[in-house]
N, C-alpha and C positions, 0 to 999 in steps of 0.2 A: 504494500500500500504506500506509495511515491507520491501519489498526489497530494500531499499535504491535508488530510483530513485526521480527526484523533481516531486513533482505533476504537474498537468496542471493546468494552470491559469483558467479555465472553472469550474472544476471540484470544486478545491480553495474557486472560487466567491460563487458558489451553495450551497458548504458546508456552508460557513460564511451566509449565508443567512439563509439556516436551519435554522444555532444555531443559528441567531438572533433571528429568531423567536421562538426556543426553550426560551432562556435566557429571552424571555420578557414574556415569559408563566409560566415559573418558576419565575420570579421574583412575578410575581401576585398572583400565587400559594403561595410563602411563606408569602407576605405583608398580607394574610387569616390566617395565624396560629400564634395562640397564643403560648409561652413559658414560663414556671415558673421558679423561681427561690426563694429561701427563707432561713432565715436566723434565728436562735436563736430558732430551733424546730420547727421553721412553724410561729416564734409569728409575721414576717415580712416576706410578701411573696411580689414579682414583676411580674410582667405580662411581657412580651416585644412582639411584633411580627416577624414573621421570618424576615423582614427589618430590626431590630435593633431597635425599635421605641416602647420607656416605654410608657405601654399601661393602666396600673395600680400600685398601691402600697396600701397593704392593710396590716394594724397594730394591731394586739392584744391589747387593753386594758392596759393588764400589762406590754407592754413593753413600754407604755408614762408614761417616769417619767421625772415630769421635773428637776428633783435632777441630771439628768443623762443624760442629753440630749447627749451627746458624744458616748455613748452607744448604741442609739437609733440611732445616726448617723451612726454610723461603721455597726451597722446592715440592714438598706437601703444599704447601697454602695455594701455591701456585697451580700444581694438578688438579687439584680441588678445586678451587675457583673456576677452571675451565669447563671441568665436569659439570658443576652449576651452570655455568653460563649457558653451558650446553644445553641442559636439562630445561632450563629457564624458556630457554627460547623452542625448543620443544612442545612445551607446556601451553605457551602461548600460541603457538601456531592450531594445536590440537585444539586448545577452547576455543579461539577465534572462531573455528569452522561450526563449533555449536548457537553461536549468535548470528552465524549466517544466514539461517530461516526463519529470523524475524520477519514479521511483516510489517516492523519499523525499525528508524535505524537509531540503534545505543549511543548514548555520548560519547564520543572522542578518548580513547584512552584507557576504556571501560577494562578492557582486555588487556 
């Protein structure tokens, strides 16, 4: 509905109910997928799920030093954060497509 009229409160309710039920199927759907992230050539890889939810951290040998631990720290935060980022946008992409079959369109940002 593009032409600028308000919807009807029926129509509203049904829709929001869909996407509930979408949004709760897509959310189930991502809390199944794994995402990587890694840092220092692979030597520090992160797991996260499409919730957001660090699922793993797995370390290379040569990069536990303990001469260096500050190094070894910046490179977890690092895979990590890419995992996320990963995940994040993910996330977004997979809800976006449930606000797609509005028959009006969400505020700017909503997603």
């Amino acid at each position: 509905m593009s032409d600028g009229r308000v919807p009807n409160l029926n129509e509203v309710l049904q829709t929001a109910q869909k996407m509930q039920q979408q949004l709760k199927r897509v959310q189930d759907e991502l809390a199944g997928k794994i995402i990587e992230g890694s840092a220092g050539g692979g030597m520090v890889v992160a797991k996260v799920n499409g919730r957001s939810q660090l699922v793993s951290i797995a370390l290379d040998r040569e990069v536990v030093d303990p001469n260096d631990i500050d190094m070894l720290q910046d490179l977890v935060v690092a895979a990590v954060n890419q995992a996320l980022g990963k995940a994040s946008e993910l996330a977004q992409q997979e809800l976006s497509q449930v606000a797609g079959g509005l028959p009006f369109k969400l505020p700017d940002g909503l997603f």
